[in-house]
C-alpha positions, 0 to 999 in steps of 0.5 A, spaced: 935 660 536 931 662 542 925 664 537 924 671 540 924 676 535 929 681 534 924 686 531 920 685 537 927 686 541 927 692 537 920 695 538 921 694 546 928 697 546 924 703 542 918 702 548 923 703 552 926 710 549 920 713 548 917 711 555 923 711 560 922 707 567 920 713 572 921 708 578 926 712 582 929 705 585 935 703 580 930 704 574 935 704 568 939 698 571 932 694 571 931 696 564 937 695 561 938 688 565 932 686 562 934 687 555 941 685 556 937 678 558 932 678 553 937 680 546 943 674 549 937 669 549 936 672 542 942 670 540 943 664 543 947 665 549 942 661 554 947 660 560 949 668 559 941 670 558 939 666 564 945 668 569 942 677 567 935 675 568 938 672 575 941 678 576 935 682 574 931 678 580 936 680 584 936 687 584 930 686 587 925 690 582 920 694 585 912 692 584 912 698 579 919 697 576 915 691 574 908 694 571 913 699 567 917 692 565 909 689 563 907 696 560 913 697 555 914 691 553 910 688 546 906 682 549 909 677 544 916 678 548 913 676 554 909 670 550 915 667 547 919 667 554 914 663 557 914 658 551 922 658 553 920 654 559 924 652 564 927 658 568 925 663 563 919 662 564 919 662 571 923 668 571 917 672 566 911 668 571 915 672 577 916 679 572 909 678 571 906 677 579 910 684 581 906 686 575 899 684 578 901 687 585 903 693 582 896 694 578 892 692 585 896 697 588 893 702 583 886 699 582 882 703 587 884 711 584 876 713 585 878 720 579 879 714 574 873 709 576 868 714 576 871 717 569 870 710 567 864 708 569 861 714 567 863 712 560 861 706 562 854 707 563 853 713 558 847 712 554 848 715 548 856 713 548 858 709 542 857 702 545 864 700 543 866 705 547 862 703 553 866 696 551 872 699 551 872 702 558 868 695 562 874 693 560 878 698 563 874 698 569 875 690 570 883 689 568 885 695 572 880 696 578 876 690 579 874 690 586 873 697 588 870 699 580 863 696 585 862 702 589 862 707 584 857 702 580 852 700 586 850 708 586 847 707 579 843 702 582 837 705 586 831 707 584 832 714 583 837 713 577 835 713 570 833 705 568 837 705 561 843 708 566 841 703 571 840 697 566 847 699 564 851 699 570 848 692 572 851 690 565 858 693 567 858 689 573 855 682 570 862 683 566 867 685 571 864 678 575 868 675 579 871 681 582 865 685 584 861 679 588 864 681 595 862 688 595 856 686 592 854 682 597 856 687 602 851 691 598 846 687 600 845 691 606 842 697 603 835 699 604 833 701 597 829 695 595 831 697 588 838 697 589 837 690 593 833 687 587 839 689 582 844 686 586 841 679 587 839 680 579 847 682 578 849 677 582 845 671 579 847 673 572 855 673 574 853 666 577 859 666 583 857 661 588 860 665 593 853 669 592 849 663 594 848 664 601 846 672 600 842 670 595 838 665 599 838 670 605 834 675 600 829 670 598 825 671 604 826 679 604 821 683 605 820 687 598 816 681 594 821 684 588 826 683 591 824 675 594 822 674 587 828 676 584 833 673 590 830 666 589 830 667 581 838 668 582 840 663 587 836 658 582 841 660 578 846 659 581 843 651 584 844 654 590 841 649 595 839 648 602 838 654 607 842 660 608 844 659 615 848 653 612 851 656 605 853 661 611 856 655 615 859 652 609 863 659 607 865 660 614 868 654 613 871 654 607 874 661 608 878 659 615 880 653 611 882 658 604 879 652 599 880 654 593 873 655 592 873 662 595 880 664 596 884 661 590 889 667 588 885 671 584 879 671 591 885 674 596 884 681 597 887 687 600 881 691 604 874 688 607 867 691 604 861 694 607 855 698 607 855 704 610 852 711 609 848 708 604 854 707 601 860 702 599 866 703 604 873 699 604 878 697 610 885 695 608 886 688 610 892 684 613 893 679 608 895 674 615 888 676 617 883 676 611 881 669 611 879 669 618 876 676 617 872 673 612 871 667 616 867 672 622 863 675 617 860 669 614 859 666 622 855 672 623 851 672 617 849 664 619 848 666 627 843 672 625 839 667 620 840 662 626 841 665 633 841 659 637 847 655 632 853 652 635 855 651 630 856 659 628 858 660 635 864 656 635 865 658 628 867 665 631 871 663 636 875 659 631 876 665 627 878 669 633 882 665 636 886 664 628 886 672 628 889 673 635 895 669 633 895 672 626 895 679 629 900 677 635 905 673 631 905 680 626 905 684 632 912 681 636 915 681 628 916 688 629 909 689 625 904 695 625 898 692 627 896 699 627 887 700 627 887 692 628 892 692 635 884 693 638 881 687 634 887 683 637 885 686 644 878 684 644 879 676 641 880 673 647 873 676 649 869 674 644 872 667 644 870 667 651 863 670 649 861 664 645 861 660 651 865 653 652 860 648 648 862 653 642 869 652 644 869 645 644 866 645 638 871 649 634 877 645 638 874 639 635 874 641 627 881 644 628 883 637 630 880 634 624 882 638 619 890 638 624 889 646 624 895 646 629 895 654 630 888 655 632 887 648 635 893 650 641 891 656 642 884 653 643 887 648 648 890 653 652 883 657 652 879 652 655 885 650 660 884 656 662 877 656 664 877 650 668 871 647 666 872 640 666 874 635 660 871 636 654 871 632 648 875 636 644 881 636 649 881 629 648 880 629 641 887 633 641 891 629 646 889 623 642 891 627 635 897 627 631 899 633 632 904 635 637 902 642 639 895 640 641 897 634 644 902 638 649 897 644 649 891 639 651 895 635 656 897 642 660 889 644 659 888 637 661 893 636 667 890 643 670 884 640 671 887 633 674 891 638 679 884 641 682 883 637 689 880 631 689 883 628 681 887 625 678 891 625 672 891 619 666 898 615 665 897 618 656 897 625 660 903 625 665 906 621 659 905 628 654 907 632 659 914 628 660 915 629 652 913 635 651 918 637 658 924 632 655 923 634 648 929 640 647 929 645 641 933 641 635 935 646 630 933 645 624 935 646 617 930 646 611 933 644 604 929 646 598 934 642 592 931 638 585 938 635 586 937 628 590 944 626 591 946 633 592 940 634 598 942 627 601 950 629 602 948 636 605 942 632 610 947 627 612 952 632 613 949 635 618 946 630 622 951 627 624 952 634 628 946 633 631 942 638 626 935 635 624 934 637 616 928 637 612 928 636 605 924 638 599 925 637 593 920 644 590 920 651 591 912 650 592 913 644 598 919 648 601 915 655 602 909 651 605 913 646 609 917 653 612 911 657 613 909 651 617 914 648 620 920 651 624 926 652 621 932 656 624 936 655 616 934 654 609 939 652 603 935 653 596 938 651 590 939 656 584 934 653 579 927 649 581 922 646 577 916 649 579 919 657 581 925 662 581 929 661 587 928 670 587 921 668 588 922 662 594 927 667 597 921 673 596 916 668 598 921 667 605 922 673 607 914 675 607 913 671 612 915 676 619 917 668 623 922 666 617 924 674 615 931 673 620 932 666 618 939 666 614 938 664 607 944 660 603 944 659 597 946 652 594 949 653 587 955 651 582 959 659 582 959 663 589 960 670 585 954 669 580 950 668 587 951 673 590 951 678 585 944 675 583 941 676 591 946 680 595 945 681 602 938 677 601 941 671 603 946 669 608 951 666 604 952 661 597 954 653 599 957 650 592 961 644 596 955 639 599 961 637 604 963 644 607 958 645 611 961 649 615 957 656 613 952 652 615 952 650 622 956 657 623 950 660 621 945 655 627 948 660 632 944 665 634 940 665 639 932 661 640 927 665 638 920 665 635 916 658 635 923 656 637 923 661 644 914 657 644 917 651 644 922 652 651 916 656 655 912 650 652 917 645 656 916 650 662 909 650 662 908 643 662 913 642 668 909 647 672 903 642 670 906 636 673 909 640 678 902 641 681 900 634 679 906 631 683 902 635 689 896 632 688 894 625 688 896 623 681 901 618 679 907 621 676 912 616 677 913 616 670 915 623 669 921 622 674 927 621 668 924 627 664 924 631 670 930 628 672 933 630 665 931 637 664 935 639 671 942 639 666 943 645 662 936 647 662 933 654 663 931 656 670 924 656 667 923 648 665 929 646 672 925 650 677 918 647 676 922 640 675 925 641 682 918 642 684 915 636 682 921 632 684 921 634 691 914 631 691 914 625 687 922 623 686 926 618 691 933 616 692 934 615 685 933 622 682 937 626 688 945 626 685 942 630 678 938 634 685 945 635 688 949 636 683 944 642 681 945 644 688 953 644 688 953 647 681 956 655 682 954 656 675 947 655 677 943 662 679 940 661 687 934 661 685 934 655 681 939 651 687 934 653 692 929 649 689 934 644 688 935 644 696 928 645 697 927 638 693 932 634 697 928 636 704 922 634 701 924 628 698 929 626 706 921 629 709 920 622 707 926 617 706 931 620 710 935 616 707 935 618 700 942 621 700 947 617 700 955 619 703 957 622 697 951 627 697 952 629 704 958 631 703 957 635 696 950 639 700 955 639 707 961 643 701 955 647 699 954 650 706 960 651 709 963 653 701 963 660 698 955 661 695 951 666 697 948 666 704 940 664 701 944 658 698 947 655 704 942 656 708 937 652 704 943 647 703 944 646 711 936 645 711 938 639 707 943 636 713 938 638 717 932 632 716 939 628 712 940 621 716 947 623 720 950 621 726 951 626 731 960 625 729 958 627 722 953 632 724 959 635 729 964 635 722 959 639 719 959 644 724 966 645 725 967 646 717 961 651 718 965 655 725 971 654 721 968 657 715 965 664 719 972 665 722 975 664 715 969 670 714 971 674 719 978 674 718 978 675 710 973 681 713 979 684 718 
């Protein structure tokens, strides 16, 4: 026996008779599948149970599908589901999420918090029912029940009612110390006093900072009560740097002010003499925060670097977030001006700022933000900077591609030269072509081993995790162009790992296959979720079926990332650096690479190259399937290369380039072939050849037009 009830299973079964699910999306299909799961593990059919509750998440409940399931059912089921363990109590916890998501999406309904905070802080109420709605205030609204309570607090309200609302608000807690800390701003000296007064008895850390910039207000009240509240909350040091302190934090989302209950869907500020809410991408929220914690510590300490690096760190984080979410297909909407103007304001916190930021991102290995900022600084052609150094030193691979371009612009300007590591970086990230990847998420050891085997030997690279938790990270972070997911992990619902995937606008287009022991019992669970079901670890034939697709997101980044860096040693092989060492991954990016990464590779080559790089040259010239403009670069760098070493073309060459002049191609491409011949070392009877072919070769023309 499971140890669920059947007279609890009966009173949900009369939960649900009497208040039917109103979602419109498949609600008695919801419900009556829930109850399918919840009477056969009553009865002791756990395989069946588990595969309906599978099949449940694979409907793909609605948030609200959710809050009814959580509304209508006695709390026991869902404690005795949990106790089950194992998928039981992953499927509840992933029941219960949807559950909360809902309840956020109907905290800030403005009728039923001002009904309830007027119940709330009504002095001659039953204090027992000015319990019960605090309850309702903080279980159902949290957050947005602030605003309503804020107004209560100046000094033109009653001070029972104001004592109160003071008293709600200590009881939210946690919830309401944002918009508090928004509140901050008002100029009612009361309001202020009773905030600080509010904040030091809810006792959140994330109030120290705020409540240490009040210590030295102008009210002597409100400096006595603010200081009273920071001693409560031990806060110690300045204000500007408890606001450094939570910049930091917020960019890094420590637990300490964005564990899961921290996240929020809207940022708080004063305005009006009022709270005001603005819904807030959750991609963006950590630096939205991370900025406004920066901007309080600047105005405490004007001349802190620190702060302004701080910003422009967060800026930069931003402007990815916002143009990763725009190039998704994402609606930007209000947000798509704040990602216009990042750039500006990165740029506004001067390069000492942005050095500074750099650093950090490459002490902390924030790869994200630390390339982009890499690319700003290059930009700005300034000079070397420490921060530069550092990344090109890191391990990350990012920054120490985006470092070495920066660096290697700068080397290209007259009169500097390049270092061996910076022609070194720019060789790899030129060589390096883009591997597909497959993520394998699988407890099963032996099962994960065979399939990351299997693949490899056809050249796939394949990442292995052994939980949902560290595949979600390792896919949100990393890039991945196919993810196989096991049908039960240890720590999460694969329905969850799936969700979890597909939130993210990098990883929504990438096929999903999951690993199970019956294909039908899979796809009836997860539907057109996921791409396919894989039950034998020796056939993987769906899998690489799946890898065919073109390159795109972070994978697309990595092509324009080989390109740039050939551009950078381009211009380097035309100055005075050495870059003798970039010749084989120059030499080797000529064959079946884009045009973006062969034609600035050329151009480096016909600088820097010799006799030993003109076959790959050559071969690119005679190849028709070449675009022209790609093979007159190619000849453009045989004639630079012969400018200097007549002769570097050996027979076989001469012959290839004099096919290409007097052969089929288009007109430009045989002129810039004869150009090769031109400065090539030839005796005049070889050089007649050629000009007989290219006269036979125009009366050919000529008849072919008659």
């Amino acid at each position: 026996m499971t140890g669920l009830r059947r007279t609890i299973f009966v009173a949900a079964l009369a939960a649900f008779a009497v208040s039917p699910l109103t979602t419109q999306a498949r609600a008695d299909e919801v419900s009556d599948t829930f109850n399918q799961g919840v009477d056969l593990l009553q009865r002791g059919r756990r395989a069946e149970s588990l595969t309906t509750f599978r099949k449940l998440l694979g409907m793909g409940p609605t948030q609200a599908q959710a809050f009814d399931l959580w509304q209508n059912t006695p709390a026991q089921i869902w404690t005795d589901l949990l106790v089950e363990g194992g998928d039981f109590e992953l499927i509840a916890k992933r029941l219960l999420s949807l559950s909360i998501q809902e309840r956020v999406t109907r905290k800030a309904d403005a009728e039923a918090i001002n009904g309830l905070v007027a119940k709330a802080t009504d002095t001659d109420a039953d204090p027992t029912e000015r319990l019960r709605a605090t309850r309702t205030l903080a279980s159902e609204h949290g957050e947005y029940a602030a605003g309503a309570l804020v107004n209560l607090l100046g000094a033109d309200v009653d001070k029972d009612r104001r004592d109160l609302a003071m008293l709600t608000l200590t009881r939210i807690g946690s919830d309401v110390v944002i918009p508090l800390m928004a509140a901050l701003h008002t100029e009612d000296a009361a309001q202020r006093r009773s905030i600080v007064y509010t904040l030091g008895q809810i006792g959140d850390k994330r109030a120290a900072a705020g409540l240490l910039m009040l210590a030295s207000d102008k009210d002597e009240s409100v400096k006595k009560a603010a200081a009273e509240s920071a001693a409560r909350l031990q806060a110690a040091g300045s204000a500007a740097e408890l606001f450094l302190a939570l910049g930091e934090d917020y960019h890094n989302k420590r637990d300490n002010v964005l564990a899961d209950a921290m996240w929020s869907d809207v940022l708080w500020s004063w305005k009006d003499r009022q709270l005001t809410s603005k819904a807030c991408p959750r991609n963006i929220y950590a630096a939205e925060m991370s900025k406004l914690a920066y901007l309080h510590a600047l105005h405490m300490n004007p001349a802190s670097t620190e702060a302004l690096a701080g910003l422009a760190r967060a800026w930069c984080a931003e402007h990815k977030a916002l143009a990763a979410m725009e190039k998704a297909g994402k609606d930007v909407g209000e947000w798509k001006a704040s990602a216009d103007m990042a750039l500006t304001a990165v740029y506004a916190a001067g390069i000492p700022a942005i050095d500074m930021a750099l650093s950090w991102s490459v002490k902390h290995g924030d790869s994200s933000t630390g390339a982009a900022l890499c690319q700003v600084l290059g930009g700005l052609r300034s000079g070397v900077t420490g921060g530069l150094n550092a990344a090109l030193a890191s391990n990350d691979g990012a920054m120490r591609a985006e470092a070495a371009i920066a660096l290697g612009n700068l080397a290209s300007q007259p009169g500097k030269s390049a270092s061996a590591d910076v022609v070194a970086q720019l060789s790899a990230s030129v060589s390096r072509e883009v591997a597909r990847v497959v993520l394998v998420i699988d407890g099963n050891a032996e099962r994960s081993m065979a399939i990351a085997s299997g693949l490899s030997a056809t050249g796939v690279f394949v990442a292995q995790q052994p939980t949902g938790g560290m595949g979600l990270l390792q896919a949100h972070r990393g890039h991945v162009d196919a993810i196989l997911v096991a049908e039960s992990l240890s720590d999460m619902t694969t329905a969850a790992v799936i969700d979890g995937l597909k939130a993210d606008e990098r990883l929504a287009a990438v096929p999903v296959m999951v690993l199970a022991e019956k294909a039908d019992d899979a796809t009836a669970a997860y539907g057109d979720k996921i791409a396919g079901v894989l039950t034998d670890a020796k056939d993987l034939s769906a899998v690489t079926g799946a890898l065919s697709g073109e390159l795109s997101g972070d994978r697309a980044l990595a092509e324009d990332l080989a390109a740039r860096a050939a551009n950078t040693l381009a211009h380097l092989a035309h100055g005075s650096s050495d870059v003798s060492s970039a010749l084989p991954a120059l030499t080797g990016a000529l064959k079946n690479r884009a045009d973006a990464i062969a034609t600035p590779s050329l151009h480096a080559l016909g600088a820097a190259g010799g006799a030993g790089e003109t076959a790959a040259i050559v071969a690119v010239l005679a190849d028709d399937a070449r675009s022209e403009e790609v093979r007159k670069a190619a000849a453009g760098a045989l004639v630079s290369i012969l400018n200097r070493n007549a002769g570097a073309l050996n027979a076989d060459g001469l012959n290839a380039v004099s096919g290409v002049a007097h052969g089929s191609a288009a007109l430009p491409v045989r002129q810039a072939a004869a150009s090769v011949l031109a400065v090539a070392q030839m005796d005049n009877a070889a050089r007649a050849k050629v000009l007989m072919g290219l006269s036979m070769g125009g009366h050919a023309a000529s008849a072919a037009g008659n």
